[in-house]
Each structure stands twice: as C-alpha cells, then as structure tokens.
N, C-alpha and C positions, 0 to 999 in steps of 0.2 A: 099450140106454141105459146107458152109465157116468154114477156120479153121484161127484159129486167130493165134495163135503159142504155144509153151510151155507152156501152165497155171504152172505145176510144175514135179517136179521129185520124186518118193518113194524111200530111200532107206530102205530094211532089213538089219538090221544090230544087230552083238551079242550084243550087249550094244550102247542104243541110246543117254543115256547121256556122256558118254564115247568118241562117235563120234563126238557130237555136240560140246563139250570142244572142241579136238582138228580145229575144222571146224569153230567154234569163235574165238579160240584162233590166228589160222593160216592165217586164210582165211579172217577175219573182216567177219562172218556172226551171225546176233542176233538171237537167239530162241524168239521169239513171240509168240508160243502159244504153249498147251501141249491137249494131250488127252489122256484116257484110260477107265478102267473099271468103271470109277465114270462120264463120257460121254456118255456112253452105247458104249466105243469101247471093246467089248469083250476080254481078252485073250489077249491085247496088253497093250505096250504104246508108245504113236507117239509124237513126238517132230516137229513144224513147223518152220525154219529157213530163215530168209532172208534175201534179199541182193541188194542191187537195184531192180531192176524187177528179181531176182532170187526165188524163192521159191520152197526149199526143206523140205520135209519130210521127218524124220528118223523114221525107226520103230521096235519096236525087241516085239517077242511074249513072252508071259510071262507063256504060255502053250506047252505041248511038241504040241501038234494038232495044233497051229495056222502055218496059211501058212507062217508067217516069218520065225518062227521056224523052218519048213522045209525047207524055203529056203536059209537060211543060212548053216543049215547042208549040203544039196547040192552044195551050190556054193559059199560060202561062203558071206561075206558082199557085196553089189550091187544093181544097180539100180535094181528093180521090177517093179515098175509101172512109164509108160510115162503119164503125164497127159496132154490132147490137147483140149485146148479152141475152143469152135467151138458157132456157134448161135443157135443151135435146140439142145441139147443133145439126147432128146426123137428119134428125125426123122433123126440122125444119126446113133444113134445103130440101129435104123431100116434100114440104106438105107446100113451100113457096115457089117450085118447079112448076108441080100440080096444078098450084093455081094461075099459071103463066106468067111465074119469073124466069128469064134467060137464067141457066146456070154457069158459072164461070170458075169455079173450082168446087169441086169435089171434097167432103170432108177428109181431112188428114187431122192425126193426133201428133201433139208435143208434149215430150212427158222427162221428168227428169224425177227422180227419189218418188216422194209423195203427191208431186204439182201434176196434176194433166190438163193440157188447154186443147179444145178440139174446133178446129174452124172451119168454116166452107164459105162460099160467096157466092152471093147471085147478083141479077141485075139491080139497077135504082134506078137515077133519073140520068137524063144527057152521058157522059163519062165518068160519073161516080158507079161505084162497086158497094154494095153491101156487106160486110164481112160478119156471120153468124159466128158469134163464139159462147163457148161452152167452158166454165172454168171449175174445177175441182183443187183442192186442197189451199193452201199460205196463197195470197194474193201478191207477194211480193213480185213473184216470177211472171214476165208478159207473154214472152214463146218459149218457151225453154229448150235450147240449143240453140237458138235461131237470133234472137234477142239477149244478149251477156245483161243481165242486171248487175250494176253492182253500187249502187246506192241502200245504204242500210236501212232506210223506211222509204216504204213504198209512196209515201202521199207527199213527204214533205211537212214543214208548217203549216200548210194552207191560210196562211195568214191573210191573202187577198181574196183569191178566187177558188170560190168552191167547187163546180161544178159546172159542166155543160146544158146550157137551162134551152137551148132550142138552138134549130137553123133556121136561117131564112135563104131559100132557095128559089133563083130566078128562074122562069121555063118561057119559049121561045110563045107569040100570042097564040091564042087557039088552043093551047094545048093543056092549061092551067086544070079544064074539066077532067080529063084524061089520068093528066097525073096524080092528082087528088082519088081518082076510081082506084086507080094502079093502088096506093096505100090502103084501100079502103076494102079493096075485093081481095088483095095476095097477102099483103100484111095484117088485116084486121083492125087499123087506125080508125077511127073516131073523127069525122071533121064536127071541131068546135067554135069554130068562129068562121068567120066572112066578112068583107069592107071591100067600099069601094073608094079609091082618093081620087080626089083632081086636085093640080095644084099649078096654074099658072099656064092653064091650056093644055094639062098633060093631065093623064089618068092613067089607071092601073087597077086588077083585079088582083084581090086574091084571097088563101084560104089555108086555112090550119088546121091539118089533120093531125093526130095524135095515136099511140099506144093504148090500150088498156087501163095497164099501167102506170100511165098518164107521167114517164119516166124518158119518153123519146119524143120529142115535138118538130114538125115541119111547117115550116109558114112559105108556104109556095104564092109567087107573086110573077103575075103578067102584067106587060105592057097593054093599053088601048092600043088599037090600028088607028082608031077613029080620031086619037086627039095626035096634037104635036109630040114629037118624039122625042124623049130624056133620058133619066139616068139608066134605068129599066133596057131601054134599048140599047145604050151605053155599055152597058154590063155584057147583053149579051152581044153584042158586035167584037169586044175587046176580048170577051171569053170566049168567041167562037159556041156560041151557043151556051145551052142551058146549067149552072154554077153553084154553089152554094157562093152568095153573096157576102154574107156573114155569120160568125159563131158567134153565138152568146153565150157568155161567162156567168153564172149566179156568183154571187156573193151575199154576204150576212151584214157589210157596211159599206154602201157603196162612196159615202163620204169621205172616210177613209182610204179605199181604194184607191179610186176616181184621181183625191189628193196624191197620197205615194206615187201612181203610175203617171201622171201631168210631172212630180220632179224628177224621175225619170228619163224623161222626153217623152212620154206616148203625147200625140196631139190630137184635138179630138174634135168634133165638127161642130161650128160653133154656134148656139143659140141667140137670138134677139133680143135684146131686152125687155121689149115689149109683151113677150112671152110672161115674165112673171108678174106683170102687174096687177093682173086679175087672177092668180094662180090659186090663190087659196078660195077663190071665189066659184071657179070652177071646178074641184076637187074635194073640196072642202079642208078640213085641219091637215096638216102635213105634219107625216112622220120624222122630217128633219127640219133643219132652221133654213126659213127661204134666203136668207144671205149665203149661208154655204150652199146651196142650191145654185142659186145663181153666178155665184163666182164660179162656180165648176162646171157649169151648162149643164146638168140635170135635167132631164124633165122627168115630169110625176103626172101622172094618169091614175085611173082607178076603173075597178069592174065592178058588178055584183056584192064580190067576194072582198074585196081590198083593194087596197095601192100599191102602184109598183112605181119605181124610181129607174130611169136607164139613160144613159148615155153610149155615144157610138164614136169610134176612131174614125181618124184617115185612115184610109186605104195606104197602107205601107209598101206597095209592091207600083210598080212604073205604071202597067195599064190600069190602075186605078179602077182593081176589080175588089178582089176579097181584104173585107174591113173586119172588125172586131167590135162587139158590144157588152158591156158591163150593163148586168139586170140584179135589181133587188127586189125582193118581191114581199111585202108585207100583205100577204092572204091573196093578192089578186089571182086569177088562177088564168084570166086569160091576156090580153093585151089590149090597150088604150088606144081609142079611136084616133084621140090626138094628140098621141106620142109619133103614131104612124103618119100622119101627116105632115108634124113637125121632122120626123127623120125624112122626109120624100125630096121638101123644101131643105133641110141643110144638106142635102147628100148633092143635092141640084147647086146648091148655092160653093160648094167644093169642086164640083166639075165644071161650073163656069169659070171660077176663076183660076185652076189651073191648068 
C-alpha cells in the first residue's frame, strides 16, 4: 500500500454554510463544489472547500439518523473523516482489514468521462473514519456525481496556506501506546518522535507516527492520570472522548499569513513576552525578524534538520475543542520540544480564562 498523503479532511458540522463563510472569510478558503440530496447524498449536504492543495469537506445532516447528525450531538463540530490518498484503494481496504482495521465501507467507484475516484474506509481512532481513495485522470473533480465541482481551478491561489502539514490527535490515557501500534502494525507509519511535558502540575505523553511517505503525520497526545488535570483532559471530556484536536496548515510565509488571517479576525493564542527575549539565543539565527515574530506571537523552534515557525488559533467552536495551526517549516522535519510546551501553556492559559 503506497500512501501519497492527505487526499482531504471531513468535517461534521451544525451548519456547513455557516462554517464555510467563516473558513472563506478568515481563512482565504473558496467552496468549489456542493452536494446533497439532489446528488444522491442522502440525508446530508456537503460543501467541498479549498485551498492550495488543501481540500476540505464540510458536512451537516439534514436528518436526525444521519451519522453527521450524531456526530455533532456527541462531539460537537470536528474532523470525522481523514481522507488518505493511496494507489489501490480496493487492495488496501483489503490489506488494512487483514491487518485488523474495522471496515466501514466497501470500495465503490465514481467515475464521470475520464475522472475515476475509487474509495473505501475503515476504522482510525475514537469516531474518525479513514477514507482510502484512489484518483485517476484531471484532479479538478472530488466525487464525481456525488460532489458538483464548479469552481474552474481546483487549488485556488493558494496564496496563504498550502497544505495539511499534520494532526494532532487526543486519545483517552492508557491508550496513547495502543494507538500509536494501531498506525504502526495496519497502516505501516513510522513513530518519529516522542516528549514528554509538564507544565504547572500537568503532564502529558505523546508520540508521532508518520507515513512512509512522510506525506501523512499524527501526533497522538495523552493526558498523565498522575499529574493535575488540564487542557488534555478538557478536550476529551468536551469531545466525548478521543478528537483530532487540531489541523495544521503548512504554509511558504507564515509572516504573511499569520498577518492577513489576525486582519481578518482569526485570533490566536497568545505568547509572553518573556518568550522572545532569549529566542535567538536558544535557536540560534532566525529565519525572520524577531519583531514580526513577536508582534504576531510566533514561536520558532528547531530540530536536527532546521527551523520551524508556528502559531495556533482559538478554538472557534463553543466547547472549546478543535483549533487550527499555521506551521512553516524551514527544513525542520520534526517538531520543537519548546514549541510544544509553549502550546500546552497558552492552550491552558485560554481555557482558564474563558
């Protein structure tokens, strides 16, 4: 099974036009394509948004039975389905059955003139779904019959955000080992990194498995039982258990960005001062000016390999679950020990005071 990386992301959400407004508005992301009951999507309606090589779906049921439906009453708005580009969709659902994935659909093909898109899904983590797909001919079309495209280029400008650069997904404690095997023995992932934080009586474990490919990233994170209880625990009590927490965005300038998406309105969580004053001391030279750094709440870390710059939003949704992150990555290939610390501490320092 080659997996190519993120084909797209599902979200369920109460109101998909509602989401998509704010997600073009804020974000620079175009709706391109719609689907629902006059598609033969049952019970739904899906909105296809994108963005550079981003491609999101929004989706809210329009019936109390549809699994949107439920899945918002349970966890409120949130990723559902990871969709992962692979070459065989057919002889992966078979080869990730095999190795003890629940299956949950069956390959079916969507085909229109030249375009065939072929998908199946099996299980992931907590209520996410994995959606194998398989694409031949013009990338324009997402399901064809199913999803109406009618935006004339498929990517957009991609002027801000290029790409799905990783998740970071919460699991219930205990179970962090488990999930990590699951990617490791049915998908073929790669764990490349591991940390551990404490910050203010609180800890957490976790761990970053990866693709092949190194084109699909997970950073699975538990709470400690042992220390005082936070945002970790926050997440999963609000989400009813185990979430994608947050998507990250790649981008080529996050300075740029970071600035457009703040006039905007995106708001974003906010850094210390005290953070940049030793910044270039711990890092070393920085690939942008620590005053734009700093006005924007930036943080810069670095690996082996290079530096990477990233910031992180509020949480835009009531329970104060799934947020959004802006990453640039000048070479670094894994993640900053005290980038993640510093997110643990402002994510904490957000839920206290709202």
């Amino acid at each position: 099974m080659n997996i190519s990386g993120i084909d797209h992301i599902e979200l369920y959400v109460g109101d998909a036009r509602q989401t998509a407004f704010y997600l073009c508005t804020a974000f620079g992301f175009t709706v391109c394509g719609q689907g629902g009951p006059e598609t033969g999507l049952a019970g739904q309606r899906s909105l296809l948004l994108r963005q550079g090589g981003i491609q999101m779906v929004l989706t809210s049921g329009l019936v109390a039975e549809h699994p949107a439906t439920e899945y918002v009453r349970r966890h409120g708005d949130g990723v559902a389905i990871v969709g992962i580009g692979v070459d065989d969709a057919a002889q992966a659902y078979h080869d990730l059955v095999e190795r003890g994935a629940k299956p949950v659909s069956p390959p079916a093909e969507y085909v229109c003139d030249d375009v065939k898109v072929v998908v199946a899904e099996v299980s992931g983590f907590g209520d996410v779904t994995h959606r194998l797909v398989e694409r031949h001919g013009p990338q324009r079309e997402f399901l064809p019959g199913a999803i109406e495209v009618d935006e004339p280029d498929p990517h957009g400008d991609g002027k801000l955000l290029r790409e799905i650069d990783h998740l970071a997904i919460c699991v219930p404690a205990g179970t962090l080992d488990a999930t990590a095997k699951y990617y490791e023995d049915v998908f073929g992932f790669n764990q490349i990194f591991e940390e551990y934080i404490e910050v203010g009586g609180q800890g957490m474990d976790s761990k970053v498995v990866q693709s092949p490919s190194q084109h699909v990233t997970f950073t699975l994170i538990e709470p400690d039982p042992e220390r005082r209880p936070g945002q970790i625990d926050d997440f999963l009590s609000w989400h009813a258990g185990a979430g994608v927490q947050h998507v990250a965005f790649g981008t080529d300038d996050i300075v740029t960005a970071v600035g457009t998406l703040a006039e905007h309105g995106v708001r974003f969580l906010g850094t210390p001062p005290a953070y940049y004053d030793t910044l270039e001391e711990r890092v070393g030279h920085l690939d942008a000016a620590l005053e734009d750094l700093q006005r924007l709440g930036i943080l810069v870390d670095r690996d082996h390999w290079g530096q990477l710059m990233q910031v992180f939003t509020e949480s835009m949704h009531v329970r104060r679950t799934l947020f959004l992150e802006i990453i640039e990555r000048r070479g670094a290939l894994t993640f900053g020990s005290g980038n993640i610390k510093a997110l643990y501490a402002a994510k904490q320092r957000e839920l206290s005071g709202k």
